[in-house]
C-alpha positions, 0 to 999 in steps of 0.5 A: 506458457508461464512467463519467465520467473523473476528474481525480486528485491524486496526493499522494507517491511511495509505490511502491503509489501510483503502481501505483494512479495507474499503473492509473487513468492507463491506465484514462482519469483524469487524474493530477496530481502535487501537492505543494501541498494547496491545488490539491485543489479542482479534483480530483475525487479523492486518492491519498495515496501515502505509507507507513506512518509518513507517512500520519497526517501527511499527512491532517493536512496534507491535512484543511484543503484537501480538498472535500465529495464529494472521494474519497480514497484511500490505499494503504498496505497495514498501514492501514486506513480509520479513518486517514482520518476527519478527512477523512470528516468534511469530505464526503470519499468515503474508501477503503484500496486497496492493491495485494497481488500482481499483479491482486489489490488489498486494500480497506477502506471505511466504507460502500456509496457507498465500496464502490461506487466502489473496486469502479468504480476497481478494476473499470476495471484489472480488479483482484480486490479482497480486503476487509479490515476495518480489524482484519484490515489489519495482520496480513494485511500482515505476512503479504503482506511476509514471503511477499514477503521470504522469495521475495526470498530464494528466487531468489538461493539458487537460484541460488548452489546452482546449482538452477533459480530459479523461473520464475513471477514474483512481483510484489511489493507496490507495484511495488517492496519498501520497507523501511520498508513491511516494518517498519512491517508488523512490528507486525500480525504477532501470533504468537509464531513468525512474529514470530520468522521475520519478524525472522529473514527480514528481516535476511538480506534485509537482508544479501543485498540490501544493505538497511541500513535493514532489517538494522539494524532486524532486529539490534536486534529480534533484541536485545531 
């Protein structure tokens, strides 16, 4: 028997937010965009689809609005669920999911009935789900962008050096590559080696893909 389908709000334009509300849409939930967080009382369920440096300011926003028995979810992969007790704490159902690479989803939760429904959502797209603690989020996120970067960066020396370029896609987080996202991921990467390449890998993408943003944050990195 399919379980009951949802009507969910759609808070942001954060590119792993829409994949969720892209995979639930397909799955027979309705999705709403709302911008207004006073329209969540006739929704049974969230997405807040923002990045990293947005997302406490959108619980804030968000906390006198939601409803006891509301679910919701944000996707931001450096974040784990914590971010989230203000709304917990007003009967929320609260859960971290976000997307890592194709079929495969990362997911955080307080507890059995948050367990419960992510592994309901996510089963409906048929997604694997890797369970993180909130301690593992940040260093497993900065993992995930600097493979996702030094790929970026594989396909187009290939091709300059005339060699083939790898057939096999590799879907990026979310469906596209947000230099904030691998910024704000920087800080999970603890090891004194790969904080050294992530900069290193950061800045030639930044540099090859036209990325400012990113090369500019790498070069001052890079000075300290």
């Amino acid at each position: 028997m399919r379980p009951p389908r949802m009507r969910v709000a759609l808070f942001g334009r954060s590119s792993a937010g829409i994949n969720l509300a892209g995979e639930m849409a397909r799955a027979g939930h309705e999705i709403v965009e709302i911008s207004n967080p006073a329209e969540l009382s006739s929704f049974e369920a969230l997405i807040i689809a923002v990045g990293d440096a947005r997302l406490d300011a959108a619980v804030e926003l968000l906390e006198p609005h939601v409803h006891r028995g509301l679910i919701a979810v944000h996707t931001c992969l450096s974040r784990g669920v914590q971010v989230l007790d203000p709304l917990e704490t007003r009967g929320c159902v609260v859960a971290a999911l976000a997307p890592i690479v194709s079929g495969r989803w990362a997911a955080t939760t307080l507890d059995e009935l948050g367990e419960t429904i992510v592994e309901l959502i996510a089963g409906e797209f048929h997604a694997d789900v890797l369970a993180l603690s909130d301690a593992e989020r940040a260093p497993f996120a900065a993992r995930v962008y600097y493979a996702d970067m030094l790929h970026r960066l594989q396909v187009p020396a290939a091709r300059e050096a005339e060699f083939f370029a790898p057939t096999e896609e590799w879907p990026p987080v979310g469906s596209d590559f947000d230099s904030q996202e691998a910024i704000a991921a920087y800080r999970g990467a603890t090891d004194p080696g790969l904080r050294r390449s992530y900069v290193e890998v950061a800045r030639r993408l930044g540099e090859v893909d036209g990325r400012e943003e990113l090369e500019m944050w790498a070069l001052q990195e890079e000075s300290r």
